[in-house]
Each structure stands twice: as structure tokens, then as C-alpha cells.
C-alpha positions in Angstrom: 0.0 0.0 0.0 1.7 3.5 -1.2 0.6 7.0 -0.6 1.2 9.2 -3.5 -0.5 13.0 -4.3 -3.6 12.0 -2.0 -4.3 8.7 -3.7 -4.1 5.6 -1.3 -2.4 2.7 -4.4 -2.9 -0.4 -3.3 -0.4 -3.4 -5.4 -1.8 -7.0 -4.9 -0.7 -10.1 -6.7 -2.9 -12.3 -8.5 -2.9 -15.6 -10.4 -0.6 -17.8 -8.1 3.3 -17.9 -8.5 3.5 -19.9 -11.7 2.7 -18.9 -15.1 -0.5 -17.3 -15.1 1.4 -14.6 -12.0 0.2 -10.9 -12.6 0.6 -7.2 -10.7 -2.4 -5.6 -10.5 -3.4 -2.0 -9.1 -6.3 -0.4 -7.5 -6.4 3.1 -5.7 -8.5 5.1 -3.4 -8.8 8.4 -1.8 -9.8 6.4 1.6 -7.4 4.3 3.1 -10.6 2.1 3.7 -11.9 2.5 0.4 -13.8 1.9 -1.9 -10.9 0.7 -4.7 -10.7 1.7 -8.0 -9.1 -1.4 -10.3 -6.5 0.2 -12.7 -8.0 0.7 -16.4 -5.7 -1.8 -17.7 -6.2 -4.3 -14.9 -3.4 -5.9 -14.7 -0.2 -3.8 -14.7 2.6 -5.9 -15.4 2.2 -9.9 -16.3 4.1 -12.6 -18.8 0.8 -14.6 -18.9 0.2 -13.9 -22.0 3.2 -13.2 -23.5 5.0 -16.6 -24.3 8.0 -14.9 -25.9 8.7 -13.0 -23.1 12.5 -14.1 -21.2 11.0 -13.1 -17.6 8.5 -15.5 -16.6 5.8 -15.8 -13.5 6.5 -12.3 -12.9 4.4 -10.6 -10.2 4.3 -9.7 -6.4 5.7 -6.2 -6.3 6.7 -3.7 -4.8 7.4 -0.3 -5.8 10.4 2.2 -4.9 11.2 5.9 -6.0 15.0 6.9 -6.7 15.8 10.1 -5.5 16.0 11.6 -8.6 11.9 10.9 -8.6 12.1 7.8 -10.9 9.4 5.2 -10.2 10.6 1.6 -10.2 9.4 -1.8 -9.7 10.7 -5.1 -8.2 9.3 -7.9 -8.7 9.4 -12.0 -8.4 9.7 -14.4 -12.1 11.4 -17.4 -13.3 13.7 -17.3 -16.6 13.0 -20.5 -18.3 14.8 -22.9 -20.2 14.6 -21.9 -23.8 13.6 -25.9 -25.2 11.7 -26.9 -21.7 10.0 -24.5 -20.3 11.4 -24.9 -16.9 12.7 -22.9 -14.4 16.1 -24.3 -12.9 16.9 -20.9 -11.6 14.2 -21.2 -9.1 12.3 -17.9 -8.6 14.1 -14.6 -9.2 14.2 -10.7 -8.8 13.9 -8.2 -11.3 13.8 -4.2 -11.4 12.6 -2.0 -14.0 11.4 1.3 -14.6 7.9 2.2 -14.7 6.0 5.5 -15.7 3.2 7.2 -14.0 0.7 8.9 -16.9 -1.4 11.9 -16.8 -4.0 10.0 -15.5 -2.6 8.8 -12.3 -2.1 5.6 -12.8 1.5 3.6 -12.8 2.5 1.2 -16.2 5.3 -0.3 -17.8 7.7 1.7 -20.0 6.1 0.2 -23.5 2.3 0.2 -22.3 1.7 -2.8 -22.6 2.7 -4.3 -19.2 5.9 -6.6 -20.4 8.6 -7.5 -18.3 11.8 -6.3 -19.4 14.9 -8.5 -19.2 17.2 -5.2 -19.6 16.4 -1.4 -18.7 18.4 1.7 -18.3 19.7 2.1 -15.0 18.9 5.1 -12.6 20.7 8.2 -13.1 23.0 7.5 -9.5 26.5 7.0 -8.6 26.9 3.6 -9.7 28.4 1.1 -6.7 30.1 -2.2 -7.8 29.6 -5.0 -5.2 33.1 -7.5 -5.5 32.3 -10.5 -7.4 32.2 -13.9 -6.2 35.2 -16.2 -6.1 34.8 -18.9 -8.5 36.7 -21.5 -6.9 36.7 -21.8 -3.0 39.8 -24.2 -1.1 38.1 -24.0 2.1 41.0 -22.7 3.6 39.3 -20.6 6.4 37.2 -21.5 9.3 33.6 -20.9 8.1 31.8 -22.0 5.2 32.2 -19.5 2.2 28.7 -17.3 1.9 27.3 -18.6 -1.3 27.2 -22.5 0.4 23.9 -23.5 2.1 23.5 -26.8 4.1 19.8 -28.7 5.1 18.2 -27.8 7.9 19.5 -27.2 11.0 21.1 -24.9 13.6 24.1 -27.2 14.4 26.4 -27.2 11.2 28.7 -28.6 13.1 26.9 -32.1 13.1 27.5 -32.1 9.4 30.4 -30.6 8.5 33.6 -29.4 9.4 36.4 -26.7 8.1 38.6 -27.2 11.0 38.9 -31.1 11.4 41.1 -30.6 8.1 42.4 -27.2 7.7 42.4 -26.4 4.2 39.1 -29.3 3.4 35.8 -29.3 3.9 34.9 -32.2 5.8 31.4 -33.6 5.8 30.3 -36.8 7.8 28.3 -38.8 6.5 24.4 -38.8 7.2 21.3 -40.3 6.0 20.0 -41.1 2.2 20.4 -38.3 0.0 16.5 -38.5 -0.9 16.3 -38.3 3.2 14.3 -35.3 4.3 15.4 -34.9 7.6 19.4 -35.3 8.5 21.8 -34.7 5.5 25.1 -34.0 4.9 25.2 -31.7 2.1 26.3 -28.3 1.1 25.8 -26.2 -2.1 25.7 -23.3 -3.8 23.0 -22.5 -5.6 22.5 -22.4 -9.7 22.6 -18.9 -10.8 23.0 -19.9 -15.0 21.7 -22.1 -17.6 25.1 -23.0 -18.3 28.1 -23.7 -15.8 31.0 -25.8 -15.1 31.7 -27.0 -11.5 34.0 -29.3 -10.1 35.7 -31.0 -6.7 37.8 -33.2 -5.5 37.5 -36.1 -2.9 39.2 -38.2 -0.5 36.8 -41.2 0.6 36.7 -44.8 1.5 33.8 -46.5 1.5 33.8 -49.6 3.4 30.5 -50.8 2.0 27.3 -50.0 -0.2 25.6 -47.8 2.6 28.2 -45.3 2.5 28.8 -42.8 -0.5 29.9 -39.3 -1.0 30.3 -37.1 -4.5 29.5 -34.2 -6.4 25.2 -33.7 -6.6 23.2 -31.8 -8.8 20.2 -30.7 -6.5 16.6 -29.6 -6.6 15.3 -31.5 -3.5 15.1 -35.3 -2.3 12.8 -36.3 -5.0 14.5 -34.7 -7.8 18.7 -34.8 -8.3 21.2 -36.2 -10.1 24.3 -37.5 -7.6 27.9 -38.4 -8.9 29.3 -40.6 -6.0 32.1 -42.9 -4.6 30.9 -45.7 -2.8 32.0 -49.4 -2.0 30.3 -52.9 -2.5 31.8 -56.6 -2.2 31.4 -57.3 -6.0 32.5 -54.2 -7.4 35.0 -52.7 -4.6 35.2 -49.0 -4.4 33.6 -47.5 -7.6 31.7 -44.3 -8.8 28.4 -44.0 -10.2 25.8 -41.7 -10.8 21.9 -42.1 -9.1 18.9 -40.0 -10.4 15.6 -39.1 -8.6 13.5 -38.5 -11.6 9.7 -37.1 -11.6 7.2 -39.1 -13.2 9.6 -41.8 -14.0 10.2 -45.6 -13.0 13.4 -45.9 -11.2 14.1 -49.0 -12.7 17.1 -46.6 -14.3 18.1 -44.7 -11.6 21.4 -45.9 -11.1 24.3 -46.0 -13.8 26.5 -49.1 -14.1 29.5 -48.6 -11.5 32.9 -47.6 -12.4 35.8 -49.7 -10.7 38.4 -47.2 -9.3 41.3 -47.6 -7.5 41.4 -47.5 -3.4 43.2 -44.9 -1.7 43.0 -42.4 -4.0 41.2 -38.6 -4.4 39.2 -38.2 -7.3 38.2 -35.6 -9.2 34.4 -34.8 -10.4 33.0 -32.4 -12.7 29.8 -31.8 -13.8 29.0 -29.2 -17.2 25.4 -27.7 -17.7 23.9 -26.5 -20.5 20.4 -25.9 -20.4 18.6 -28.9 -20.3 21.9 -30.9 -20.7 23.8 -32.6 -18.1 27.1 -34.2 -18.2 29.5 -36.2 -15.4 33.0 -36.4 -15.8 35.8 -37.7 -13.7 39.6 -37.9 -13.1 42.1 -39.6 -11.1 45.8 -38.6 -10.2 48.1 -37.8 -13.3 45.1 -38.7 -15.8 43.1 -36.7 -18.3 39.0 -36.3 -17.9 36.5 -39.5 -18.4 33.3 -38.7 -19.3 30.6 -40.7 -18.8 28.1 -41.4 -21.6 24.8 -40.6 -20.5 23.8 -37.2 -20.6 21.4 -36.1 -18.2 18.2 -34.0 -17.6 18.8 -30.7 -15.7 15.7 -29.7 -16.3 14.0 -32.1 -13.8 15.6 -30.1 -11.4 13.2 -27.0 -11.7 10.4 -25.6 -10.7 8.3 -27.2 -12.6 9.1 -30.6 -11.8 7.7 -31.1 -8.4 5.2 -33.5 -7.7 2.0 -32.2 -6.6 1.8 -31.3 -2.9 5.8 -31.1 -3.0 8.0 -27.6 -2.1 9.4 -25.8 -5.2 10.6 -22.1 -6.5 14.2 -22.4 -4.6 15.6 -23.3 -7.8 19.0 -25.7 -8.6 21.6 -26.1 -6.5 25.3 -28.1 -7.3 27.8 -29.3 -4.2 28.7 -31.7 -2.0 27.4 -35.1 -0.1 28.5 -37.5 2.2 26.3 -40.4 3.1 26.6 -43.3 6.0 23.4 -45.2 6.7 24.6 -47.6 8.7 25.6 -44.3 11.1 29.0 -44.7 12.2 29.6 -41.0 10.9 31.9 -41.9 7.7 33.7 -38.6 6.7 34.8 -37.1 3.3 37.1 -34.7 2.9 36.8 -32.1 -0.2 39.7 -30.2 -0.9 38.3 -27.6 -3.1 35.1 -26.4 -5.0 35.0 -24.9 -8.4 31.7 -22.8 -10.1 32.1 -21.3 -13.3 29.2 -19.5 -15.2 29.8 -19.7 -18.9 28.3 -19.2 -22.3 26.3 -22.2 -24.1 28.9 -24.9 -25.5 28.3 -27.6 -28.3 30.4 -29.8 -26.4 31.8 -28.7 -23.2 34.3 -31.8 -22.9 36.1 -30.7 -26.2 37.8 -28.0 -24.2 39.5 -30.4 -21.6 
């Protein structure tokens, strides 16, 4: 609710926070009314506008620069261009807006469309340091784009001092558990990045495992991970939670690896595309040959009744089941946001 030259605006959101999302405006010289709906309705809204890069856009709120510019914040999704989904979880955007001769507040074209890029304001411009793209854990608290599952005692799943210069995460419950996990992430903040760790693990057996996960939530990932079984020995494969899908397939055939040794894993994103790739000591890249579907780690994908909107996240695990605490140590963590490749493993 804004005052503004005796007019009482009132800015509500409509339609839900998926795709049908809209602002809408009503104003009144009473603080208790009656409204007046805005002539056009609905002031700013990608329902209707397929084409539009900003999706879900709506619940605003307004702000005026001191210069006496009028603009707009406000929560939408950018989706993949070939699925429709929204990895990126749901975003904030600014823009301009203009208010006419008749009182009423619209979009810079008219026509209420979300703008993917706007002149900025006509203020001192501040520049905020960027973000380090690789993190060695070399200090004693967890850099502050990493996030870890709820709870107030980080200390029960991971540690920076236990191993100066590693992250160190003992192993909890399932990865698809809801309750107790040992992971920590960063989130996705592009369509298309590289990332990468490395780890020091021994598994003694199949109910302890720990990798590099790509991360929606524990119905929906995609986890790259060392683990240990009396067939196989110690090996690496990837296991999917997919939506809507048997999981007959969940599980990739095993790798054999060597004991003893850190490993290497990598993942590249591009869009919809997902790819795993490993290395040992002295070695070049392996890449394994599935590619995989990031886009069942959106928005979109949740089953009905499930949480969704915080987008995808990419980091670290450590699993025990059989709860004796198992511990992997990670000596570094690697993000890179990049421009679309053909084939991001021709570079290595």
C-alpha cells in the first residue's frame, strides 16, 4: 500500500506464483476505500506473453529513486529456452515504470511486459566484488554462497577445522532423506556452468557414499558418488531421482576405481543438458556417456503437494546409513558461469 498526491495505491498479486502470475493495481482516496481497479487491470504480467525471457513475474513492490524515478521489483522465473522450466528457481527483477497523466502507474512500452534489460537510474553507480569462482576451504567458516539442510548445528554435518584447508562432511542419512543430511551447495545462478571438486573417501560398503550432486530437493537430483560394495570394490556411479519416472534406471552401471585415492568430479550444464565427468591422479577427464536431464531439477518438476521455487543447487554429499559417521574430505570447489557450448568436454 503506497501514498502518493492523495491517492491511497494499493499493489496485490494475482494468479498464483506460476505462469498465469500478474501485478495488479487499485487506488482510493480512503485508506478504507472503496478501490478503483487500474483501467488496464493488470499492470505488469508474462501470462500472456510466451515470448517473453521473464516469466511468473508478479508480487511487487514499488520504490522511488531520489531523482523521482518510479521503479518496480518484482518475483519471475527465466525459463529454459527448449523446456519450459525454471532451474533458476524464482528470481528478482527491477525496471522502470512510468506514471501517466491520469494517475495511474504502467510499464515503460504500455503494454505491461517485463523487461529482461532497462536503463539504470541516473545515481553513482556502486560495484559489489564479485564472487570467487573456486573456493579451497581454507578458512574457518563456510564461504557465503554455500547452504547446508536444515539445521542450527552445522557442526553435526560438517567441518572446516577437522582438516584445515578441506571441507569435511560426515556422512548422514540417504540423500533423498528429508530430515538429516550432509550436504552443502551453492545455488545455480545460470543455464550453463562448469563445477567441479575433489574427494578423499573410503567406502567400506554399499551404505556409504559421497560425491558431487546436482540438487533440486530429495525427489528430484542427479548425484555423482564414490561408494564401496563386495562385488565391485570401491567404484563411482551416478543415481537419479526422476519425476514421473520408473526408477528402474536410476542408477548408472558402476565404475571400478582404484582404493586410496582422491578423485576428481565435474559436472557441465547447458540448459537442459547434463554431463558427469571424472579424473584420477596424473590422468586426463573420463566422461561418462549418458547425458542427463537438468531440467527435472526446476520448478516445474515437483510432484503435486511437494516444495518448489528455490531453484537448482550443485555441491557436495556425504552419506553413512549404517551411522558410524563416515567422513569425506573435499579439498576444493570450483563454479564457473559460462556461455552455451556444443560440447563442453572438447575444451578439456
Amino acid at each position: 500500500l503506497y501514498k502518493r498526491d492523495g491517492w491511497y495505491y494499493l499493489v496485490t498479486a494475482e494468479g498464483g506464483t506460476g505462469w498465469n502470475h500478474g501485478v495488479t493495481m487499485a487506488r482510493s482516496r480512503q485508506l478504507r476505500g472503496p478501490y478503483q481497479l487500474h483501467p488496464d487491470v493488470t499492470i505488469l504480467s508474462a501470462r500472456n506473453r510466451p515470448d517473453a525471457q521473464l516469466q511468473r513475474a508478479g508480487h511487487a513492490d514499488l520504490v522511488d529513486t531520489p531523482d523521482g524515478q518510479t521503479w518496480m521489483v518484482y518475483l519471475c522465473g527465466r525459463p529454459l529456452r527448449n523446456r519450459g522450466a525454471c532451474t533458476l528457481g524464482r528470481e528478482t527483477a527491477i525496471q522502470p515504470m512510468v506514471w501517466g497523466e491520469d494517475g495511474w502507474l504502467r510499464t515503460r512500452d504500455g503494454r505491461g511486459t517485463p523487461e529482461l534489460q532497462a536503463p539504470g537510474p541516473q545515481l553513482p553507480e556502486h560495484r559489489f566484488p564479485p564472487l570467487p569462482v573456486r573456493e579451497d576451504f581454507d578458512g574457518p567458516q563456510l564461504p557465503l554462497p554455500f547452504q547446508w539442510l536444515r539445521t542450527p548445528w552445522p557442526e553435526e554435518l560438517f567441518s572446516l577445522t577437522a582438516r584445515p584447508g578441506h571441507l569435511r562432511l560426515f556422512g548422514r542419512e540417504s540423500i533423498g532423506s528429508q530430515f538429516r543430511q550432509a550436504l552443502v551447495a551453492r545455488r545455480q545462478a545460470a543455464h550453463c556452468y562448469s563445477a567441479a571438486t575433489i574427494v578423499e573417501f573410503e567406502a567400506q560398503h554399499y551404505q556409504q557414499a559421497a560425491g558431487l550432486v546436482c540438487y533440486y530437493g530429495a525427489t528430484k537430483f542427479h548425484y555423482l558418488y564414490l561408494t564401496h560394495d563386495d562385488e565391485v570394490g570401491r567404484h563411482l556411479r551416478v543415481m537419479s531421482s526422476l519425476p514421473n519416472h520408473m526408477q528402474s534406471d536410476a542408477f548408472t552401471a558402476p565404475i571400478p576405481l582404484p582404493a586410496g585415492v582422491p578423485v576428481e568430479l565435474r559436472v557441465e550444464v547447458d540448459e537442459e543438458r547434463l554431463l558427469f565427468g571424472y579424473r584420477l591422479p596424473g590422468g586426463s577427464w573420463q566422461w561418462l556417456p549418458q547425458q542427463f536431464d537438468a531440467s527435472i531439477l526446476s520448478d516445474e518438476a515437483s510432484a503435486p503437494g511437494q516444495p518448489n521455487f528455490t531453484g537448482a543447487f550443485v555441491g557436495m554429499a556425504c552419506q553413512d546409513m549404517a551411522g558410524t559417521g563416515q567422513h569425506a574430505d573435499f579439498d576444493y570447489f570450483d563454479y564457473r558461469e559460462r556461455p552455451f557450448a556444443a560440447d563442453p568436454r572438447a575444451a578439456t
